[in-house]
NUGUNU-371974 format. One line per field, with one value per residue (C-alpha): residue number from 0; residue in one letter; x, y, z. Coordinates in steps of 0.5 Angstrom, whole numbers, plus 2048, in hexadecimal, padded with zeros to 3 digits. Example, Ala and Ser with C-alpha at 12.3 -4.5 7.8 and 13.67 -1.06 7.14 Angstrom:
<atoms>
pos = [0:1]
code = [a:s]
X = [819:81B]
Y = [7F7:7FE]
Z = [810:80E]
</atoms>
This chain:
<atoms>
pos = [0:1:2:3:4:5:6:7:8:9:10:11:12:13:14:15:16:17:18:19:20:21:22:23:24:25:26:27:28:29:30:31:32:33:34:35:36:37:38:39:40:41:42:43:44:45:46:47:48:49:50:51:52:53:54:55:56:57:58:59:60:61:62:63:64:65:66:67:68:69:70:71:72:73:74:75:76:77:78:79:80:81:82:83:84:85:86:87:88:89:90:91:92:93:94:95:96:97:98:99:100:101:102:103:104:105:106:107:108:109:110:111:112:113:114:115:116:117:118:119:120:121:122:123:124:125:126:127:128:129:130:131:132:133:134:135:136:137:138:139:140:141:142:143:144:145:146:147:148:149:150:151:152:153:154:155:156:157:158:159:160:161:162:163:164:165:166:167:168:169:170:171:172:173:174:175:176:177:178:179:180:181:182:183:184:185:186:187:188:189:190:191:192:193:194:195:196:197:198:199:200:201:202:203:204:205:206:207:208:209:210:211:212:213:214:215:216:217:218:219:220:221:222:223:224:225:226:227:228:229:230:231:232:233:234:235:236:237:238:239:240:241:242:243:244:245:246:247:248:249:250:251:252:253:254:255:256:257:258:259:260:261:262:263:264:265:266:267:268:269:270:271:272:273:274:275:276:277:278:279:280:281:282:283:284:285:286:287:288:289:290:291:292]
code = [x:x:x:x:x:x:x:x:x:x:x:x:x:x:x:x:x:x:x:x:x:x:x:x:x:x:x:x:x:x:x:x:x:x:x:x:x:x:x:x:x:x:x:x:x:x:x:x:x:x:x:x:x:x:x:x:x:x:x:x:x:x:x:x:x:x:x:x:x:x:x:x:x:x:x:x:x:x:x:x:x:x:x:x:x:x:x:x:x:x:x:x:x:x:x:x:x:x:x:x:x:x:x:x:x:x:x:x:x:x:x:x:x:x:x:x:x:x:x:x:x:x:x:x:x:x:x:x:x:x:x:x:x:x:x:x:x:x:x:x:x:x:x:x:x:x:x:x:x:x:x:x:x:x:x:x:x:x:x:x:x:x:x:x:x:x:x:x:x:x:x:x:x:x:x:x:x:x:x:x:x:x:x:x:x:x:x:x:x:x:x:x:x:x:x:x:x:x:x:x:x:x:x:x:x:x:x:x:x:x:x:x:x:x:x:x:x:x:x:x:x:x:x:x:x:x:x:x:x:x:x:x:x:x:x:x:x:x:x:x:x:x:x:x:x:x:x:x:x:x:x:x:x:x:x:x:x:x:x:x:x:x:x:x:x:x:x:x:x:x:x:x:x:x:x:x:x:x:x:x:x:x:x:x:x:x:x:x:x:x:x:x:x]
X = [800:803:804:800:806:806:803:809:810:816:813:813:815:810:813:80F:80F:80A:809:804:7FE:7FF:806:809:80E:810:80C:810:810:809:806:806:802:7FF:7F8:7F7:7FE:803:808:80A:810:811:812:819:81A:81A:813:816:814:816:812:814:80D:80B:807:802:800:800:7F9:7F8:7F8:7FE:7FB:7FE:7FE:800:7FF:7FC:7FA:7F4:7F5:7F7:7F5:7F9:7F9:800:7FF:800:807:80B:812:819:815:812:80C:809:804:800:7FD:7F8:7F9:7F3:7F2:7F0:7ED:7F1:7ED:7F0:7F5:7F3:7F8:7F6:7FC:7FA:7FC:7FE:7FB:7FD:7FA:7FD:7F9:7FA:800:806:80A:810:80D:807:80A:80A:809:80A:807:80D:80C:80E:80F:807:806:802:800:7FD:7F9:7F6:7F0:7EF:7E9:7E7:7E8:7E2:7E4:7E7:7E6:7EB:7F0:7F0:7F7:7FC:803:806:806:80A:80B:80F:814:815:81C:81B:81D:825:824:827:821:81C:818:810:80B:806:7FF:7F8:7F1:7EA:7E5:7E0:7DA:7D6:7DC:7E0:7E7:7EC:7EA:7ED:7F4:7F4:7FB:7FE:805:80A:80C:812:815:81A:818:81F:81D:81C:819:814:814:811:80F:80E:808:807:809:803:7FD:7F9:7F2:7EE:7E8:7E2:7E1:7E8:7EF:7F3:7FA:7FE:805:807:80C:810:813:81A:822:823:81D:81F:822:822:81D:81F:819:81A:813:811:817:81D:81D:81F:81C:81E:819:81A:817:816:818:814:811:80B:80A:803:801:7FC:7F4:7EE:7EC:7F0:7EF:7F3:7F2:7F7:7F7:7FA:7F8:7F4:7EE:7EF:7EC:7EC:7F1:7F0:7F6:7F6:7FB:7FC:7FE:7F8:7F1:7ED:7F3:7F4:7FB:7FA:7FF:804:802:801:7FF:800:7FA:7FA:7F6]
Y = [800:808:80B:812:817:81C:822:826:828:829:829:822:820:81B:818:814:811:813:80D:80B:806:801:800:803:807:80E:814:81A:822:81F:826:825:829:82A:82D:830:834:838:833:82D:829:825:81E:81D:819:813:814:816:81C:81F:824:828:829:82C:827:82C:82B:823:823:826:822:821:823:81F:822:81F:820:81A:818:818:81D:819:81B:818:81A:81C:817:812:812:810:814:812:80D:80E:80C:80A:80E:80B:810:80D:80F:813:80F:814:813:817:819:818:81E:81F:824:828:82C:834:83A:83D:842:844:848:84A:84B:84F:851:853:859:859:861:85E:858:85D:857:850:849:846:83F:83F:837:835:831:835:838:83D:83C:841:841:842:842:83E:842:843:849:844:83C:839:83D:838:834:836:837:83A:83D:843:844:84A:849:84F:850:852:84A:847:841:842:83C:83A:832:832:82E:830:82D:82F:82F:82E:833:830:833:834:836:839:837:833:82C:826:825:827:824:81D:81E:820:828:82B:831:835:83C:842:848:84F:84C:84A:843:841:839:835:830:82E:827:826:827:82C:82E:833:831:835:836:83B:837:838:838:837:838:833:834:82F:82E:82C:82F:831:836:838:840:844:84B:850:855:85B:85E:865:866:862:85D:857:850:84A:844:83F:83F:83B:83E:840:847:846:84D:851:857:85C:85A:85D:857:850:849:846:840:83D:836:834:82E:82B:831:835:83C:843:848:84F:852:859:85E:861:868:869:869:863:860:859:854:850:84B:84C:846:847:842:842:83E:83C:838]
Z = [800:7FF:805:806:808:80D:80D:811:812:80C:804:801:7FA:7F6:7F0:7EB:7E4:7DE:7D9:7D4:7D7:7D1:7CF:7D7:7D2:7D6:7D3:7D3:7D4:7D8:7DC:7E4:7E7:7EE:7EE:7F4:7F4:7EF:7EF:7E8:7E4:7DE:7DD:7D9:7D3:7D8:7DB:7E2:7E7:7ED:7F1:7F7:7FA:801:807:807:800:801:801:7FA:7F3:7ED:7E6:7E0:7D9:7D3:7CC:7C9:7D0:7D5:7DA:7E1:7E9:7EE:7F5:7F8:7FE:7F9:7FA:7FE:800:7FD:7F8:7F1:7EE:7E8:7E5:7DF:7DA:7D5:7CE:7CA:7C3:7BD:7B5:7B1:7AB:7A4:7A1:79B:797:791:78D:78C:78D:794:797:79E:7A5:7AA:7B1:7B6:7B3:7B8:7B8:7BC:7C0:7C1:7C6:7CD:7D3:7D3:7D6:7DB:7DE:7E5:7E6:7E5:7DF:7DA:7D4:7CF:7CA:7C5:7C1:7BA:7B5:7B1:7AA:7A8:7A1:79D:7A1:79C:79F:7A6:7A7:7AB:7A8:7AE:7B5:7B8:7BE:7C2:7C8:7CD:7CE:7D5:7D7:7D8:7D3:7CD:7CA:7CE:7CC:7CC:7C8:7C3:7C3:7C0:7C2:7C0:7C2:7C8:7C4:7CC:7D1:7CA:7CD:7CA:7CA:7C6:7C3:7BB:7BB:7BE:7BC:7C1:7BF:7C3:7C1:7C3:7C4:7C3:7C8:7C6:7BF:7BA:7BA:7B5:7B4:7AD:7AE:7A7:7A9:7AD:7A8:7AE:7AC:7AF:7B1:7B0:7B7:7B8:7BB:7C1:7C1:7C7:7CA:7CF:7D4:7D6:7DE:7DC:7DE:7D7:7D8:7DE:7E1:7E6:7E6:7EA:7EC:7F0:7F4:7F6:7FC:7F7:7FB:7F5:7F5:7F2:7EE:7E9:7E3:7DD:7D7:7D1:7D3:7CE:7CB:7CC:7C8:7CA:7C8:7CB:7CA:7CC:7C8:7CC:7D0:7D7:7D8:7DF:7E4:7DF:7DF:7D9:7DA:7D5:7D7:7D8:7DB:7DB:7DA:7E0:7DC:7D8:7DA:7D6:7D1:7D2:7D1:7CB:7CA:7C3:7C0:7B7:7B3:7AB:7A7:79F:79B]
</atoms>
């Protein structure tokens, strides 16, 4: 039987290995989250994770996230200290429609065009597993021009790493709640994003349509040491304090109106958050796609 630790004393370190349900093969880059509290890791290449956690947040739950997997809740008093657990993940199986490709001429469009002055705030990542997503709509002007050919994203230069890791996934629409909903692609893309750029990402290889109801992309963080810096920030009295993050800071440009979404602990909810400077502007994460025909 698993022993139940202790609620009180020193923070303990809970270790675990994420792995696919059917073939007990390690998932890696699986998202470790704990619900009730800011805190989170990766799981490496070989499906291991360790998490320092406070005894006073042993009562809480793991949230476990992984592209192609169903999300997992596992109660911290499941593990035991100094041993590492097994946790199953049961992979989500699709029907992945026919491609059909038809030589034409290219057209192309590109939404939410980025500019450079017009990225003034940034998304950080302060070590909870998360993502952004922003929505676009479906092409209603011109319905042939609906496959995504690239996808550019802006990394602000504020942050240490020179490059940071993510993962890239996109989302249907959940035409009741409007939230991002199911993965459109299955294939594992990580992608290496250079600070102070535009990073622009080709996805021709991976025949993404736009559905008629609109697509969420979305940039995942990942919580490994190559991701890793130190932020100084100072307060109203210069007092400095020092915090790990997780690179990249995503890029947000000044909206009246956001469409982007958070993702963290398994709940997904639309983010609003206002620029402090100016009254009734929002932050919009700097994310543009390029679609043809």
């Amino acid at each position: 039987m698993l022993l139940v630790i202790i609620v009180y004393g020193e923070p303990i370190t809970i270790k675990g290995r994420i792995l696919d349900a059917q073939t007990r093969e390690p998932i890696p880059y699986a998202n470790i989250a704990i619900v009730e509290v800011q805190k989170g890791t990766t799981s490496l290449g070989n499906g291991q994770f360790a998490l320092i956690v406070d005894r006073v947040d042993i009562k809480g739950n793991l949230n476990i996230s992984c592209l192609n997997y169903a999300d997992r809740i596992i109660p911290l008093s499941s593990f035991v200290e100094d041993k590492e657990l097994d946790i199953l993940l049961e992979p989500i199986l699709y029907d992945i429609p026919e491609v059909v490709i038809k030589p034409q001429k290219k057209i192309s469009l590109v939404v939410n065009k980025l500019k450079k002055s017009d990225i003034r705030g940034g998304l950080p990542c302060n070590g909870t597993p998360l993502m952004y997503a922003r929505f676009f709509e479906y092409n209603k002007n011109d319905a042939s021009v609906n496959h995504l050919s690239s996808v550019q994203i802006f990394s602000q230069k504020w942050q240490q790493k020179e490059v940071s890791k993510v993962r890239l996934r996109f989302f249907s629409v959940d035409t009741i709640s409007k939230n991002p909903s199911e993965d459109i692609v299955h294939e594992e893309i990580i992608v290496s994003l250079k600070k102070g750029k535009i990073n622009d990402i080709d996805l021709r290889n991976y025949n993404i349509t736009m559905p008629k109801e609109g697509i969420f992309v979305a940039v995942e963080w990942l919580i490994i040491s190559e991701n890793e810096y130190v932020w100084i920030s100072a307060d109203a009295n210069n007092k400095t304090k020092k915090q790990i993050e997780y690179g990249p800071i995503l890029g947000a440009n000044y909206r009246k109106e956001s469409k982007t979404w958070k993702y963290w602990a398994g709940k997904w909810s639309h983010d609003k958050i206002s620029v402090i400077v100016i009254e009734g502007v929002v932050f919009d994460a700097a994310i543009s796609i390029t679609l043809t025909n």
